[in-house]
N, C-alpha and C positions, 0 to 999 in steps of 0.2 A: 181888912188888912192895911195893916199903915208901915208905907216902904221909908227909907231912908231917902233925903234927894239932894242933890247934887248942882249946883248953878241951876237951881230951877227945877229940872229933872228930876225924876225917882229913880235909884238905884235899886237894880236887882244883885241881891248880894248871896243867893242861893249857888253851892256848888252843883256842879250836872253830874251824872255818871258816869263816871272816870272808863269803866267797863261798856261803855254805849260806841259801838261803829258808828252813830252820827256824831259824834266827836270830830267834825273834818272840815277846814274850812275851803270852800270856793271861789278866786280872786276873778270879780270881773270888772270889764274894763271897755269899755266901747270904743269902737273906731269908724272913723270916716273913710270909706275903703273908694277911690275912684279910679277908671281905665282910662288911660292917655292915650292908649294904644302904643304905649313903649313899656307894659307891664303896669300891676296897680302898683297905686299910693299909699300907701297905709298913713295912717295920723291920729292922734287925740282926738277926741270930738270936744268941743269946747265946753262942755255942759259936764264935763266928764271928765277932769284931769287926773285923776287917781284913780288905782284899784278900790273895789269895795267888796271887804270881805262879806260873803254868804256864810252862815253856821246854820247848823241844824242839834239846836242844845239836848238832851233829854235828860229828864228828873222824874227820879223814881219816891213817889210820894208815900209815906207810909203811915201817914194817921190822915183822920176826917180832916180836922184841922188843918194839914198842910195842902188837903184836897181842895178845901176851903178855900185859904190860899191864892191857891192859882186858879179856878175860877174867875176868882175878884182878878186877878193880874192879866186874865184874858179876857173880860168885861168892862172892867172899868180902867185898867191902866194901859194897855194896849191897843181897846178894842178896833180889833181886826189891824190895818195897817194905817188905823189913823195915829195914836199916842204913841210916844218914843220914851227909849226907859235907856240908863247907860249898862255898862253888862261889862264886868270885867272880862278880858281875850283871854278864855281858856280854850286849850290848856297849856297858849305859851307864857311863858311867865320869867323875866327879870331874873339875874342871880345876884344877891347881894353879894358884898365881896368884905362887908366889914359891918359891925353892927352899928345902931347911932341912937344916941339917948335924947330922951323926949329936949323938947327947945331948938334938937338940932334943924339947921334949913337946908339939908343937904346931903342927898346917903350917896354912898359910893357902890358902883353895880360892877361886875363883869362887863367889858367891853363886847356894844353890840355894834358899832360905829355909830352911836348914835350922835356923836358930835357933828358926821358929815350928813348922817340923813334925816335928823332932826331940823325944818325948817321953821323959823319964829312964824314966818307968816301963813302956815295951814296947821289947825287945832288938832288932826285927824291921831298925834301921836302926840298930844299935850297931857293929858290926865295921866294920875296911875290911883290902882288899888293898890295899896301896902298893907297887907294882912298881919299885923304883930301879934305877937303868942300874947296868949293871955293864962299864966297857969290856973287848970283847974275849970277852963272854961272854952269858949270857941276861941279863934282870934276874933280881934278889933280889926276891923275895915277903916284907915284910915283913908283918904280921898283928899289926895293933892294936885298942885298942877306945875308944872318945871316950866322954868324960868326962863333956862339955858342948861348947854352940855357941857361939862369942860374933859377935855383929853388928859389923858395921862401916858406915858410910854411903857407903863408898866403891865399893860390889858384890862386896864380899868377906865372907868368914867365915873365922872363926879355929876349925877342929876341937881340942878339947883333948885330949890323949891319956893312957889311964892309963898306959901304958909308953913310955918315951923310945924316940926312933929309934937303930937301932943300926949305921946308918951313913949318908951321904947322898943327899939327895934332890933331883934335879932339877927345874929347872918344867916340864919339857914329861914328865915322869913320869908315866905314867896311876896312878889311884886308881881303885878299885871298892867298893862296898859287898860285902861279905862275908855269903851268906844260908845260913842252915845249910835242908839239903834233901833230899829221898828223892825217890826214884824214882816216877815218878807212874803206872808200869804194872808189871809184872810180865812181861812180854813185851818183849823188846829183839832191834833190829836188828842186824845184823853182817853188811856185803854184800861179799861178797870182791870183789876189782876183779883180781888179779893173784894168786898162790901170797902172795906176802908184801906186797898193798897191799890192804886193805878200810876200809870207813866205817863206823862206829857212830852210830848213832841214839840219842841218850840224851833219854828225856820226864824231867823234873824238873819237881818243885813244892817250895815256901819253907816255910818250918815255922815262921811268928812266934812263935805259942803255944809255940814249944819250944825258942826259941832262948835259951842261955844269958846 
């Protein structure tokens, strides 16, 4: 299996089932919790200044082939919680607000505020997946990285991109943030449903601290 990669990284560009209850993500966050004896302290731990989302992906495989696949993606590109792979965040996803043609360095989205909570200096919400239509075929997974936010008063935002688009993009085109991520067990599901139909269970967590 030869994945896509991304700043170094291999990107998994498989969607999950949209129908899976583990579709859910979990924010954790660790704290320094001490008794003063006037009530605790709560605090960041230093090691730990973000939430980090938990998911629990699952992909419903339906030939040898895609069984194949994920094998190799839990042997050789994962294996166990040592390799990192980036994973588009689904199922939340970006709204464009306007289409933009290939060369452009700059789509305009629904406002998320991401002008105030976008920070230059942690990567943890710098990538995005841009999925553009492609008629007659899947979409193209483009893979970008924003530059800057800029505001508008109109309930938009303008993402800036450091690489031009390299071909068009529609409005109704989902965007994803892009989280780079490892395996959050060491143990994985693979429930055969038929000779050549099973489901894979994939636990994932986001790696801020490490995202390029």
């Amino acid at each position: 299996m030869s994945l896509p990669t991304y700043l170094s990284h291999p990107v998994l560009p498989w969607e999950p089932d949209w129908s899976a209850p583990s579709l859910s993500a979990e924010f954790h966050q660790k704290k320094n919790r001490w008794d003063t004896g006037a009530g605790p302290i709560v605090d960041d731990a230093p090691h730990q200044g973000r939430p980090r989302t938990a998911r629990r992906l699952r992909f419903v495989l339906t030939t040898r082939a895609e069984i194949t696949d994920a094998r190799a993606l839990l042997t050789d590109t994962l294996m166990g919680r040592l390799g990192t792979v980036w994973v588009p965040f689904w199922p939340t996803a970006l709204t464009l607000h306007a289409a933009a043609a290939s060369g452009a360095s700059a789509i305009v989205i629904q406002s998320v505020d991401a002008a105030r909570l976008y920070a230059p200096a942690s990567n943890a919400r710098k990538h995005l997946a841009i999925f553009a239509s492609t008629p007659g075929s899947a979409p193209t997974m483009l893979l970008r990285q924003i530059d800057s936010v800029t505001p508008h008063t109109d309930g938009t935002e303008t993402l800036n991109l450091h690489t031009a688009l390299s071909q068009d993009v529609a409005a109704g085109d989902a965007v994803a943030f892009l989280l780079l991520s490892r395996a959050d067990s060491d143990q994985f599901v693979l429930q055969w449903e038929t000779p050549s139909v099973a489901v894979l269970e994939l636990p994932l967590i986001d790696l801020p601290k490490e995202t390029p």
